[in-house]
N, C-alpha and C positions, 0 to 999 in steps of 0.2 A: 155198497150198503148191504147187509145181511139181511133173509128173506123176514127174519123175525123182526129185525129194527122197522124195515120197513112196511110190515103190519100193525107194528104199534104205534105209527105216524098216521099211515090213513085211516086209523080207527080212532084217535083223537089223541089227549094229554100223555106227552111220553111219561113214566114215573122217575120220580126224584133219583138225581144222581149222588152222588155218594163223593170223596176227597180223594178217595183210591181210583175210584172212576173218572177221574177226570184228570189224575195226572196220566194213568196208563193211557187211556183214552187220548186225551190231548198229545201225549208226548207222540204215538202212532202218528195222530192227522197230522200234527206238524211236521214231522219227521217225513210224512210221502207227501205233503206240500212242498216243501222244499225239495225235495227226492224228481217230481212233475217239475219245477220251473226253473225248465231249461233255457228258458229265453228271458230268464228278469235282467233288468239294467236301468240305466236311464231311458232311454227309451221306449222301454216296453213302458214305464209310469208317466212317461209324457202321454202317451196316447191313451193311456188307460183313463188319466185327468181330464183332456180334450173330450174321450166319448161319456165319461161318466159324471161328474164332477156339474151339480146346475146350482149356480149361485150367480146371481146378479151381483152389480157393483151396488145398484138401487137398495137392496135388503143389508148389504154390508155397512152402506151409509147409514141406514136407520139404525140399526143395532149402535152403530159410533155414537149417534144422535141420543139413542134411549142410555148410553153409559155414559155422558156427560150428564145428562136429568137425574140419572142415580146420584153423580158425585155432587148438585148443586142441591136435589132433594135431602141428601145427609147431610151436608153443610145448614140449610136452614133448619132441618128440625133440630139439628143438637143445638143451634144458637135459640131457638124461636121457644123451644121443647126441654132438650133433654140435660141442656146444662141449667138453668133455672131449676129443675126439677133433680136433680144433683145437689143443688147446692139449699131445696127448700126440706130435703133431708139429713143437712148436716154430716155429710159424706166427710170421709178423711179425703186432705186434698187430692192423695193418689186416688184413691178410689174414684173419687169426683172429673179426673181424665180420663178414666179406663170407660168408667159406666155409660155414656155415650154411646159410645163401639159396640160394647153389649146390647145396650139396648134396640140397634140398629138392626144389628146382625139377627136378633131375635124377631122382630117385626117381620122381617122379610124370610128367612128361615119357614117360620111360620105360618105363612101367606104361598111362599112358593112350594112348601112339604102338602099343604092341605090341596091345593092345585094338583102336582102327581098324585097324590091319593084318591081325588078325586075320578079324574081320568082312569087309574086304574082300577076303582070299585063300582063308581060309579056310572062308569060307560060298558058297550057294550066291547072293549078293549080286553081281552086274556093274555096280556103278556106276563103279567107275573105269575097267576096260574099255570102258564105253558108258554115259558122262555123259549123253548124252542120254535114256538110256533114265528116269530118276531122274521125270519127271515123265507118263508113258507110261501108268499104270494109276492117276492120282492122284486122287481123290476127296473133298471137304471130308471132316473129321472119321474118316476113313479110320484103324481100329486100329493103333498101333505096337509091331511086332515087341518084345520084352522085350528082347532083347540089345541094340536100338539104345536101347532105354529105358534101361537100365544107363548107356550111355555118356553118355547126356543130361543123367542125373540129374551123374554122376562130373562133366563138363566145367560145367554149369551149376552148381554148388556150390562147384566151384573158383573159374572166376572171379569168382563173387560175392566168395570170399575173398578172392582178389587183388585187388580194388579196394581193401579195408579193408587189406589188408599192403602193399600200394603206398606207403600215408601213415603206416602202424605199424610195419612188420616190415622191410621191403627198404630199400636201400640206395640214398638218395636222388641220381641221374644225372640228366644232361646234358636224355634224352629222355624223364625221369618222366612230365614230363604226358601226351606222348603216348603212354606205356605205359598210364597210367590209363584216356586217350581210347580207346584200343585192347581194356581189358577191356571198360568201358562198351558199344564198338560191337559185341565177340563175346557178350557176356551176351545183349543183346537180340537178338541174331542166332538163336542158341541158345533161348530163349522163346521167342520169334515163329516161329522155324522148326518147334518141337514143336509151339506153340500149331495152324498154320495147315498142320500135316501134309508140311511140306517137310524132313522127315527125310532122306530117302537122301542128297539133295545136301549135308546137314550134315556125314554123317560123314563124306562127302568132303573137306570144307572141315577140318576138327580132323585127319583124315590128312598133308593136304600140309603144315598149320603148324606139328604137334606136334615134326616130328624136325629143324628147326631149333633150337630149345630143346633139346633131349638135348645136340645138338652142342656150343652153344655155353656152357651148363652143364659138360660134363665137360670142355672147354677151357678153362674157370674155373679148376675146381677143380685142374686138373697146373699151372697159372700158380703159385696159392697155394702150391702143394706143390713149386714147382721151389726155390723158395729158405729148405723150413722146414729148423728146426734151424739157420739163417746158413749151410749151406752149400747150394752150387750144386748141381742133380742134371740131368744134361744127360737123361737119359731124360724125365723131364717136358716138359724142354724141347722134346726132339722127340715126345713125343706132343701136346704145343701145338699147335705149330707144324703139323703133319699133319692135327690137329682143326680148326686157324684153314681151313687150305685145302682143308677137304671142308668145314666149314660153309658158306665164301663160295660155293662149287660149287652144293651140294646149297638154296641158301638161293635163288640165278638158277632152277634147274630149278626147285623144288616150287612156289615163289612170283611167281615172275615168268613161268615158263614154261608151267606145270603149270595153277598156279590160274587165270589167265585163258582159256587154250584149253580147260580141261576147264569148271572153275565155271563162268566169264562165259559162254562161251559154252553152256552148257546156262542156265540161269539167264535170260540176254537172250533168247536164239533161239527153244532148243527148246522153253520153257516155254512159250511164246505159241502156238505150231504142236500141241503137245498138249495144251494148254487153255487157248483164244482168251480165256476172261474169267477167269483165274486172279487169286486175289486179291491184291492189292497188290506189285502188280506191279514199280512205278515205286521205293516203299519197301524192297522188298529187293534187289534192284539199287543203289539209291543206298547201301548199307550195306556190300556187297560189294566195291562201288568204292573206297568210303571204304578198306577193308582192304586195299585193292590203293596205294591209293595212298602210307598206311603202310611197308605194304611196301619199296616205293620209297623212300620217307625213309630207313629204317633201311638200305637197301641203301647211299644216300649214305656213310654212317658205315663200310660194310664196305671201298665203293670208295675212303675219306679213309684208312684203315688199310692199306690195299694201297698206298699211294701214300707214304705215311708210309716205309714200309719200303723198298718199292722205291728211294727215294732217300738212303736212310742215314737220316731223323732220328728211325726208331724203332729200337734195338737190339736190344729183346725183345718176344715179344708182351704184348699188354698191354691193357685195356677203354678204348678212347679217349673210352668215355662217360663217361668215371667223372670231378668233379671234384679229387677226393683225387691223383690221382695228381701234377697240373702243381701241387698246392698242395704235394705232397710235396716234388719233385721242389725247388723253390723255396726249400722251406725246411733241407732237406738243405746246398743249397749256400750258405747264411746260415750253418747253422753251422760246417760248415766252414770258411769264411773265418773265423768268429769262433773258435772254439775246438777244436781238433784232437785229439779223442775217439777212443776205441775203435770207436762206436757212435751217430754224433750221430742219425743218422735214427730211433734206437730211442727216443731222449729224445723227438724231437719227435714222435713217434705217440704218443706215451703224453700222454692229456690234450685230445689235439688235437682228434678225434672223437668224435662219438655221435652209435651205428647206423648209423656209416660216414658221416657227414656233416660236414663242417668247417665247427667250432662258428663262427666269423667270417663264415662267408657266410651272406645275406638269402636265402631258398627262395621 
């Protein structure tokens, strides 16, 4: 480390890195990481997990334990809750299976984002101020704080559930797999990171991604509800629509802008500079990447939506993930050619779907 970096480490907050800084930067550390480890293999990662790695079987069973309570708490409220509540709005059928899921994923969204916010404003915790600092007093098997335990136990429980509601409960899209791909790479992100004491930079990482999900959840649920009861309520409409364009907004900052300058770059850089032999090094970077690169995909889907609209051939907002809708959409206009009803799109939802999936199509 150069005499200047490291005076503006023991004099406090490094200043914001920059996109250019951090691939030049990164691509160097990585490059003489790999360039140093002349001894990796199996072996060297067997003993690295022996000495580093503290996870009980005890906390692995409760986390199992708190993702079955997930999957049995969402079951009763959509029955007890949010399907009654669906159908006391005269929801279109489709909507009326979708809105559930929404409404879930909002609740909890919202509950777990206000948690990391918490932590990070309201403690006396500076990781998001000073990402670098996350690895600064790090020590294998080093105690974790009970509040950040809380959130580990909360995020780790969920998405174990999410994987199994992925293929049971959710409403099978366009980018299911990679939503699956996506729990599978933050579950073990979440273990490994508890496991191997890289906590601070975690609930960094659950901060920036949680309140895309609120956004795009409660721009769900006013879609559903602009047209319950068959008629139109332009108030939903525009809080959609106002929801669609702070989502796309806040979706470029927290994850494209936010995660790579603060995460990646504390994560690649600083982690190497405050602890040369920190363990698996190469492992949780490739994992982090992977979610960035996610990101990016789905970003694709936000920029096809913008484009949609921007040139007339979307009218309303609408989930361009979703296959229901061009199937709707197709069959709406069959029957009307064929038979000129009150109501032909209500005929063809009904029958058509289950768990929101068009029974005709190969998954």
């Amino acid at each position: 480390m150069d005499n200047n970096r490291a005076d503006v480490i023991s004099s406090g907050t490094l200043p914001a890195p920059g996109y250019a800084d951090l691939i030049i930067r990164g691509y160097n550390v990585v490059r003489g990481a790999v360039r140093d480890c002349t001894n990796c293999g199996l072996e060297l990662s067997k003993s690295t997990f022996h000495n580093n790695a503290y996870l009980t079987w005890r906390e692995v069973g409760i986390v199992c334990l708190c993702a079955v309570l997930w999957t049995i708490s969402r079951r009763k409220l959509a029955t007890c809750l949010l399907q009654p509540v669906a159908q006391w709005c005269h929801l279109k059928p489709k909507d009326a299976v979708k809105m559930p899921e929404s409404a879930w994923k909002f609740i909890f969204y919202s509950a777990s984002w206000s948690y990391s916010a918490y932590l990070l404003f309201l403690t006396e915790y500076t990781f998001f101020q000073d990402p670098s600092s996350v690895f600064h007093d790090w020590t294998s098997g080093m105690p974790i704080p009970i509040d950040i335990t809380i959130a580990y136990l909360i995020q780790g429980s969920f998405y174990g559930h999410s994987i199994y509601a992925s293929f049971y409960m959710d409403v099978w899209r366009r980018d299911s797999v990679i939503m699956v791909i996506h729990h599978v790479v933050t579950l073990v992100l979440i273990t490994f990171s508890y496991a191997f004491r890289y906590h601070k930079i975690g609930v960094l990482v659950l901060f920036l991604h949680d309140i895309n999900d609120i956004q795009l959840e409660f721009t769900k649920l006013n879609v559903y509800l602009r047209n319950s009861g068959w008629v139109y309520k332009s108030i939903n409409e525009i809080i959609s629509t106002v929801g669609c364009i702070s989502f796309s907004f806040t979706w470029f900052w927290f994850r494209l802008y936010w995660f790579p300058l603060k995460v990646l770059y504390a994560s690649c850089i600083a982690s190497l500079e405050s602890v040369p032999n920190i363990p698996f090094y190469f492992l949780f970077n490739s994992l982090l990447f992977t979610l960035l690169l996610m990101n990016l995909y789905w970003f694709l889907y936000i920029m096809l939506f913008m484009v949609k609209v921007l040139t007339g051939q979307m009218k309303e907002i609408k989930d361009v993930r979703e296959y229901e809708d061009e199937e709707h959409e197709k069959a709406k206009l069959l029957n009307i050619a064929e038979n000129d009803t009150d109501h032909p799109d209500l005929r063809q939802e009904e029958g058509h779907e289950k768990n929101g999936i068009p029974k005709e199509k190969s998954l």
